[in-house]
C-alpha positions as CSV (number, residue, x, y, z in Angstrom):
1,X,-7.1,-27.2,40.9
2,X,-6.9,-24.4,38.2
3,X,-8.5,-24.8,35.7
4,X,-7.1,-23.7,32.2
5,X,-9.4,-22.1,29.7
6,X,-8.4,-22.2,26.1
7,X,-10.1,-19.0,25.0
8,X,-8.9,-15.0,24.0
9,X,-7.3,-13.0,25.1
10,X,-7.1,-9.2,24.4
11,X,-4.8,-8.0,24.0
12,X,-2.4,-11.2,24.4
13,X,-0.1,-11.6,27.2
14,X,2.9,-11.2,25.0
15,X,1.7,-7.9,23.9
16,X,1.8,-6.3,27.5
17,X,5.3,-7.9,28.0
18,X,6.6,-6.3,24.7
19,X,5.5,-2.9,26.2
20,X,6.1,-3.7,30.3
21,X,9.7,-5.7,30.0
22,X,11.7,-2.9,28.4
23,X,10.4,-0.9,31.6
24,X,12.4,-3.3,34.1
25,X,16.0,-2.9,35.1
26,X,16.7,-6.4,34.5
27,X,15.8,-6.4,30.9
28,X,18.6,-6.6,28.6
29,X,17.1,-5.6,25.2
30,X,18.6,-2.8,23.1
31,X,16.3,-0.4,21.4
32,X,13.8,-2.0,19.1
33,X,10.5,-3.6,20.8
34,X,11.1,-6.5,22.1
35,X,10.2,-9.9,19.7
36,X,8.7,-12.6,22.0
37,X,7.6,-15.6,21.9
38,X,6.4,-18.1,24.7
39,X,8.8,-20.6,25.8
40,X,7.5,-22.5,28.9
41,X,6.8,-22.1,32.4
42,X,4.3,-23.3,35.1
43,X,1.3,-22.9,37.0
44,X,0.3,-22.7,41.0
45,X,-3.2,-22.7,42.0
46,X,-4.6,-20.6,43.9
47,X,-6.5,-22.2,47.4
48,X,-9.4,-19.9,46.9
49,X,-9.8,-19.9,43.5
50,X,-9.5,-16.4,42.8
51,X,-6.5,-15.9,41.5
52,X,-4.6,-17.1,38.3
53,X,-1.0,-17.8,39.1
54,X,1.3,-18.3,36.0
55,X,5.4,-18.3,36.3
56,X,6.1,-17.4,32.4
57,X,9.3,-18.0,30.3
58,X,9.6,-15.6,27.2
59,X,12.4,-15.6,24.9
60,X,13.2,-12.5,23.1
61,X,14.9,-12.3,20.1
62,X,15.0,-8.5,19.1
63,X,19.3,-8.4,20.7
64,X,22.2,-9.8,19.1
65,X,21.1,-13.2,20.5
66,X,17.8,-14.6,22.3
67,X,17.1,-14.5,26.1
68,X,15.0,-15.9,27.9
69,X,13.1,-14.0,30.8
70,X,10.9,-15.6,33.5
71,X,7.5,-13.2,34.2
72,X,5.6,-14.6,37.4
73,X,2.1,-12.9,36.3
74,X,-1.1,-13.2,38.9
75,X,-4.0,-12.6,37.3
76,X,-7.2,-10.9,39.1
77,X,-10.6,-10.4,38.3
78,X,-10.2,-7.2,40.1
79,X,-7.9,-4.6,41.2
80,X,-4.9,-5.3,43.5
81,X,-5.3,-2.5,46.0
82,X,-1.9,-0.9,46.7
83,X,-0.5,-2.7,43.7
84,X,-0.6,0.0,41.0
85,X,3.2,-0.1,40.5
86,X,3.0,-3.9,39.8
87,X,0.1,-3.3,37.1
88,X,1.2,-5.1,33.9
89,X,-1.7,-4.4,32.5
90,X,-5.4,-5.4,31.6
91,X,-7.0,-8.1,29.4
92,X,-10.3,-9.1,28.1
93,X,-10.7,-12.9,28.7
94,X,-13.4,-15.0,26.5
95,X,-14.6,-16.6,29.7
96,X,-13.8,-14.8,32.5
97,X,-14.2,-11.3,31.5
98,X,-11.8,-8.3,32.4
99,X,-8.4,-9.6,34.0
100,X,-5.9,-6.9,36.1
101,X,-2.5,-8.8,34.9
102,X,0.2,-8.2,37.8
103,X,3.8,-8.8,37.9
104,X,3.6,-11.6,40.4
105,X,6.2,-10.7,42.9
106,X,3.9,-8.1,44.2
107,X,0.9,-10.4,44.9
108,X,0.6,-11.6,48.3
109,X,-1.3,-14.8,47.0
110,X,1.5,-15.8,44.7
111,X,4.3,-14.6,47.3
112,X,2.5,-17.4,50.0
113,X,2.7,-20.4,46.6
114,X,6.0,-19.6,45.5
115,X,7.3,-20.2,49.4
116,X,4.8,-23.6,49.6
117,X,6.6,-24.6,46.2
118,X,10.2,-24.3,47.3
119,X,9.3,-26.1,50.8
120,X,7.5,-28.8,48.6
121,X,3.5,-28.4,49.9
122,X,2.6,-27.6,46.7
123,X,3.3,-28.7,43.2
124,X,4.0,-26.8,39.8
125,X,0.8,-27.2,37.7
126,X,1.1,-27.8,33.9
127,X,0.9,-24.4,32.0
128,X,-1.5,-25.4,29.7
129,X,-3.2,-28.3,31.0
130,X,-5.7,-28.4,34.0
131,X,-4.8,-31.0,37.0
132,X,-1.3,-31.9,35.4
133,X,1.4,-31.7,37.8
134,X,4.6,-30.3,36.1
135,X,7.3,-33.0,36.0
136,X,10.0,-30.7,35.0
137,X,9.9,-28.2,37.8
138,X,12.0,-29.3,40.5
139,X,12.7,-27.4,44.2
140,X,14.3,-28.4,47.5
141,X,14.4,-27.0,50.8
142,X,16.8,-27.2,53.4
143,X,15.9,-24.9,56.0
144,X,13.8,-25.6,59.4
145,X,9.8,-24.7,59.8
146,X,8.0,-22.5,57.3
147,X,8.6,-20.1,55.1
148,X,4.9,-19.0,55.2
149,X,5.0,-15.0,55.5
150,X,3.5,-12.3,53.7
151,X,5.7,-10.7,51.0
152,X,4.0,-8.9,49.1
153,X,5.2,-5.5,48.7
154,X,8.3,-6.3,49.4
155,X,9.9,-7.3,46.3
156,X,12.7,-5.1,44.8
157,X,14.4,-5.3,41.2
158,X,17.5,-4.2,40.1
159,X,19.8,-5.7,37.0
160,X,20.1,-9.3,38.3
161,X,16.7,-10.0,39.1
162,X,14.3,-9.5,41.7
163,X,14.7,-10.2,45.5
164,X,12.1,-10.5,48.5
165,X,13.3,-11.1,51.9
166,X,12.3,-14.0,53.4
167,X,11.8,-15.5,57.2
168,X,14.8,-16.2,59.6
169,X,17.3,-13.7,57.7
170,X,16.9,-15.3,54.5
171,X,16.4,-13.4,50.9
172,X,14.4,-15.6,48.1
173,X,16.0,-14.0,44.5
174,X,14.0,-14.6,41.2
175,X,16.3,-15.1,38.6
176,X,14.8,-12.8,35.5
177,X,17.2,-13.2,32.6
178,X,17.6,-17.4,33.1
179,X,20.7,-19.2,32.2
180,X,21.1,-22.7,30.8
181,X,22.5,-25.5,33.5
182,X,25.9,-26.3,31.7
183,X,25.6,-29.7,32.1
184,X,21.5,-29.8,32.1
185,X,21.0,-30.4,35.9
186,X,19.7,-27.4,37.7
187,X,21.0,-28.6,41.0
188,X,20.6,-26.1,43.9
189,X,23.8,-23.8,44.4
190,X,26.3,-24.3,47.0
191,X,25.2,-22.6,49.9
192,X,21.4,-21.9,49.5
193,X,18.8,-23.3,51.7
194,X,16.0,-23.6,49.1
195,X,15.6,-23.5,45.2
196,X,13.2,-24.0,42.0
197,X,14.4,-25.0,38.6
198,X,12.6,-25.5,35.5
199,X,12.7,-26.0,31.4
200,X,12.4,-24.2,28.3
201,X,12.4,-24.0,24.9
202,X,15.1,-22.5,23.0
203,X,14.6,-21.1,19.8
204,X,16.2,-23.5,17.6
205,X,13.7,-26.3,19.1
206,X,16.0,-28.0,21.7
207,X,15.5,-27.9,25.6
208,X,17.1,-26.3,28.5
209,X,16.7,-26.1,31.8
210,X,18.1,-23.5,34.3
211,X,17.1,-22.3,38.1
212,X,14.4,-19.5,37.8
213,X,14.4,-18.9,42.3
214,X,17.1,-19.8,44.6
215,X,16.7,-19.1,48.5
216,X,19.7,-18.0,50.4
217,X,21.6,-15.8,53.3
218,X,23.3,-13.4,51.1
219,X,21.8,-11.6,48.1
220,X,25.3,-12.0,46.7
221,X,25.0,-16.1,46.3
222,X,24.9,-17.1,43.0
223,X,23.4,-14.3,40.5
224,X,23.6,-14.9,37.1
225,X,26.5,-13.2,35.5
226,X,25.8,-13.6,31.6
């Protein structure tokens, strides 16, 4: 298991997503810099050890009214070769020393967990806390035999998200700007053969909980609209 070090950071991770986010086409700030604050998310470990794999939620606040963005982020004690594009940027840890901070989509060691999470042989880690399974991160899987595959590399954005193809004609779709279950239960859509769901905090304090991945035939199956 991961383990989580409460240390420094510099500069923070909210400070390279106020100057990466407004740089992807799914970001739905206006002008101003964005004003973030973290809001939840999970962890996957990392079989080897060598990389730190962390599935943020940041709400925003600088538009008419807050959203809330899921940022997979892998963190590296070294370079990513061939993953320059995918560079958030680069920290100073108190422990660990100098950390290359990648949007996670591109990192074939994060590609490989998110698949084992959604076919359920692995389970969401606690954000903050080491060995703490994350009870509010649910996932199903419908499909037949695995979905292990390299797809790093592969990941493309555009204003709904961020897709990857999958195995056996299927297309896993991160879902960036998150939306509230209506009636709190982020239950898999009609029509997809795999999804992950999870929780956040709002700004006024309350809960909610929304899908943040949803596995499927056709990229057009059930983007966010709002």
């Amino acid at each position: 298991m991961a383990v989580i070090h409460h240390t420094s950071l510099k500069p923070t991770k909210l400070e390279l997503l106020s100057a990466w986010l407004p740089s992807r086409p799914w970001y739905r700030g206006g002008a101003d810099a964005p004003q973030l604050a973290k809001a939840g998310g999970f962890r996957l470990d990392d079989p080897q050890g060598e990389v730190g794999i962390e599935f943020m939620v940041v709400t925003d606040a600088s538009g008419p009214r807050p959203i809330a963005y899921l940022v997979p982020l892998a963190y590296r004690g070294a370079p990513l070769a061939g993953a320059e594009h995918a560079l958030v940027g680069i920290m100073e840890h108190g422990v660990l020393g100098r950390r290359w901070a990648y949007d996670a989509c591109h990192d074939p060691v994060v590609a490989a967990q998110l698949l084992a999470l959604i076919e359920g042989r692995v389970k969401a880690q606690d954000q903050n806390t080491s060995d703490t399974p994350d009870q509010d991160v649910t996932r199903s899987y419908t499909g037949e035999g695995s979905l292990s595959t390299d797809l790093a590399g592969k990941a493309t954005d555009d204003e709904q998200g961020t897709e990857m193809p999958a195995p056996d004609g299927l297309t896993l779709r991160l879902h960036r700007a998150l939306q509230p279950a209506p009636d709190g239960q982020s239950l898999p859509p009609q029509g997809t053969t795999g999804h992950v769901a999870g929780a956040w905090s709002l700004p006024d304090g309350t809960r909610a909980g929304g899908l943040f991945a949803t596995l499927h035939t056709d990229d057009r199956a059930e983007r966010p609209t709002a």
